[in-house]
matplotlib code that plots the C-alpha trace (Angstrom):
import matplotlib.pyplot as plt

x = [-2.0, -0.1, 3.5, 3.2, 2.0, 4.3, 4.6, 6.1, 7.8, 10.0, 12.0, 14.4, 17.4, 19.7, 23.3, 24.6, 27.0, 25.0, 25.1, 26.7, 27.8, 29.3, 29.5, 26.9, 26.9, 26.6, 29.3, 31.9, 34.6, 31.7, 33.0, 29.4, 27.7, 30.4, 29.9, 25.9, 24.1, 21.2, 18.6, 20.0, 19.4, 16.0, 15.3, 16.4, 14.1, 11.3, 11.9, 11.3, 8.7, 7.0, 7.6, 6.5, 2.9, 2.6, 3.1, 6.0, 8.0, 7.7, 8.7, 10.5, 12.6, 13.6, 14.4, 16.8, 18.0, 18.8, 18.6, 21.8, 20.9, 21.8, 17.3, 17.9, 18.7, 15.2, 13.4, 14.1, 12.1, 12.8, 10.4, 8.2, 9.5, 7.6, 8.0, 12.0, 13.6, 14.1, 15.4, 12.3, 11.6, 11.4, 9.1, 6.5, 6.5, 6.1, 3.2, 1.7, 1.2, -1.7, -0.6, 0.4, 0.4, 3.8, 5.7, 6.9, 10.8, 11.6, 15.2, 17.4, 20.5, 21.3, 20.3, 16.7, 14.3, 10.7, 9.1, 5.8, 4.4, 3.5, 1.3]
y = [18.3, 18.4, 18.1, 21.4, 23.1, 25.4, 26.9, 30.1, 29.9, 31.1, 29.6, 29.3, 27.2, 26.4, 24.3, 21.7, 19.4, 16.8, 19.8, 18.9, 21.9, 23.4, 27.1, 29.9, 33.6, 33.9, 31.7, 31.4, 29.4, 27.2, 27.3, 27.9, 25.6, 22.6, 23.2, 23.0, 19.4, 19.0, 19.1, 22.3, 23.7, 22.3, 23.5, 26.8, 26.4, 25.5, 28.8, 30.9, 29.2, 30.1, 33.5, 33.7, 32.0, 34.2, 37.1, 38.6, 38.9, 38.2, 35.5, 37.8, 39.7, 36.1, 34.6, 37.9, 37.5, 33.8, 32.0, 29.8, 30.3, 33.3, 33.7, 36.2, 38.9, 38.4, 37.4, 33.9, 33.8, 31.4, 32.4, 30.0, 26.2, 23.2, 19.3, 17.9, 21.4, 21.3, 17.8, 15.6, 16.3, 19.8, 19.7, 17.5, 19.9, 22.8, 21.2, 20.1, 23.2, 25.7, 29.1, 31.2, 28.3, 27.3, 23.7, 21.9, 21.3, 19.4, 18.1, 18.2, 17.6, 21.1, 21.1, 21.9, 24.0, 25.6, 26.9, 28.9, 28.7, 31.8, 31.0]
z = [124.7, 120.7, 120.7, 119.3, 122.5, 124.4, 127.5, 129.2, 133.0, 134.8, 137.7, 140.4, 140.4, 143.5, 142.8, 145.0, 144.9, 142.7, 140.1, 136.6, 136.1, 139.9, 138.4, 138.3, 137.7, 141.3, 142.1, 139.0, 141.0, 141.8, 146.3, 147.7, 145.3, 145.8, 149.6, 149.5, 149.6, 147.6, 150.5, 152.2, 148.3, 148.5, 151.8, 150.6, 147.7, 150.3, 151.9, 148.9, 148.0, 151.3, 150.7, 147.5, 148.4, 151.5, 149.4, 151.0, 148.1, 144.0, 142.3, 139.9, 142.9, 144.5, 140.8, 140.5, 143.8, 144.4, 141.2, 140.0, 136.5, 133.8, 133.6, 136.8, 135.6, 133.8, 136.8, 136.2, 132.5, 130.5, 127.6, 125.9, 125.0, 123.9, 124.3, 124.2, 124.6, 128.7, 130.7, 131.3, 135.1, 134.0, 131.3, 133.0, 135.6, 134.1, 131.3, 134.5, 136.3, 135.2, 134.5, 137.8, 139.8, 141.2, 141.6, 144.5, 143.9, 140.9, 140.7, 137.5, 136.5, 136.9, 140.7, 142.0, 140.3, 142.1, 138.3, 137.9, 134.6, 133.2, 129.8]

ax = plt.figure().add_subplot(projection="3d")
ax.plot(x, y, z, "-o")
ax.set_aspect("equal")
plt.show()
């Protein structure tokens, strides 16, 4: 794998109180996501996940749905990005997924992630 490789994905990401930053499009005063503990975020994570891998509904409509970050109103694409360009735990889970396959959580300093790599 080159430094120069890149990958696409999209993902999910839930706030909590652990959050560095406690504002979202969803929630610009930042209540909910002050109020939510970083395991009910994962365990609302967990949930989508579930649903997503039993088919009963698209990444892309949960991503648009529930997703903490301004990549929902895309379905939660991020584009393509190489080494260095995404915090650590992120990157080595997204280079370490095959395409279409989806994460378990990975946890960020931007809260916690599920990420399906995409190319």
């Amino acid at each position: 794998m080159s430094l120069s490789e890149k990958v696409k994905a999209s993902h999910i990401l839930i706030k909590h109180q652990g959050s560095r930053r406690k504002s979202s499009w969803k929630d610009p005063d930042g209540i909910l996501i002050s109020a939510t503990t970083r395991d009910q975020a994962a365990s609302q994570l967990q949930d989508l996940r579930r649903d997503i891998l039993a088919g009963d509904a698209s990444f892309k409509e949960l991503a648009t749905k529930h997703s903490h970050c301004s990549s929902a109103k895309r379905g939660g694409d991020l584009g393509s990005f190489g080494r260095g360009q995404m915090q650590k735990p992120f990157e080595e889970a997204t280079f370490g997924l095959k395409v279409g396959e989806i994460s378990e959580i990975v946890d960020t300093d931007s809260g916690v992630h599920i990420i399906m790599r995409t190319a």
